[in-house]
MARBA-247444 format. One record per residue (C-alpha): y, x, z. Coordinates in steps of 0.2 Angstrom, whole numbers, plus 5000, padded with zeros to 4 digits. Example, Ala and Ser with C-alpha at 12.3 -4.5 7.8 and 13.67 -1.06 7.14 Angstrom:
2
497850625039;499550685036;
***
This chain:
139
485549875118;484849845103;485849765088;485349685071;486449755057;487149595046;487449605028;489349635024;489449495011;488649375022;490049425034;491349395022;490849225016;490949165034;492849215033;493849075032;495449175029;494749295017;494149145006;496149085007;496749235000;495249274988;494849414996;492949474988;491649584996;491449734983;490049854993;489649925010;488450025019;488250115036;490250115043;491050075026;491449915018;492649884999;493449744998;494649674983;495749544979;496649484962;498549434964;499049274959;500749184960;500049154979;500149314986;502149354980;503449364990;505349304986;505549474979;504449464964;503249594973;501749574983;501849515001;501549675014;500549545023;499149505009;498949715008;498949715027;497449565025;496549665013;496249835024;496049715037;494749615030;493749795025;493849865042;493349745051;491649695041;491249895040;491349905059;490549745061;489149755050;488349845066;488149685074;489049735089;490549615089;491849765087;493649685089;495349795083;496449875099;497549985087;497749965069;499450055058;499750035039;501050135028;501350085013;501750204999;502050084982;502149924979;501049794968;501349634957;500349474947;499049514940;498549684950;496649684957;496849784973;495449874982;495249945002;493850065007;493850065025;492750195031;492250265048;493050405055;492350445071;491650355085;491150345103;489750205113;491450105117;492750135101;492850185084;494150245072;494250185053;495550245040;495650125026;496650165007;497250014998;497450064980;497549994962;496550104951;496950264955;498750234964;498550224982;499750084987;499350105006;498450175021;497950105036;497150165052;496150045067;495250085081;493849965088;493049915104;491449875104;491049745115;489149755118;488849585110;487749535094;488949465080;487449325077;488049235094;489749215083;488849145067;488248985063;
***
């Protein structure tokens, strides 16, 4: 089966949730995408620190455009993130999800969330790719 690759940053405006958290389309390419977003008072959690869940959004949100951008609708089976440090207010953090290794069915990414040149967190998903053309999802 034949599938039409689609254009990362297309992908990413068409995401609802990405747009809530400002989460940005950076750069992509053949199985990788970068992603970033800037914290704001938004994204804190009662600690004063960033919430684990707006990181978790972020490698997220770069994994699954990169394994996307194939247009076969590629949905996440596995995913696992460790954190390593923590961010604040003001912080613009990146993901590069990148592929790993991949079959006709499933595909491994590994995405590092950093700010700068600290790495803050990894994370690692597996896809399934379902045989079916992203564009049937898009308006």
């Amino acid at each position: 089966m034949t599938f039409t690759p689609f254009n990362v940053h297309d992908l990413n405006a068409k995401d609802p949730f990405c747009r809530l958290l400002g989460i940005t389309h950076v750069e992509s390419g053949d199985g990788f995408a970068i992603f970033e977003v800037t914290l704001g008072p938004d994204h804190i959690n009662f600690l004063g620190g960033c919430h684990g869940g707006v990181i978790f959004a972020l490698a997220d949100s770069a994994f699954g455009s990169a394994c996307n951008a194939t247009g076969n609708v590629s949905v996440g089976i596995d995913t696992h993130m460790a954190f390593i440090k923590g961010a604040r207010e003001g912080d613009v953090l990146r993901a590069e999800a990148r592929r790993v290794s991949g079959s006709s069915k499933t595909e491994v990414y590994r995405a590092d969330v950093t700010r700068g040149d600290e790495a803050l967190a990894t994370f690692t998903g597996t896809v399934f790719k379902t045989g079916k053309h992203v564009g049937d999802f898009l308006d």
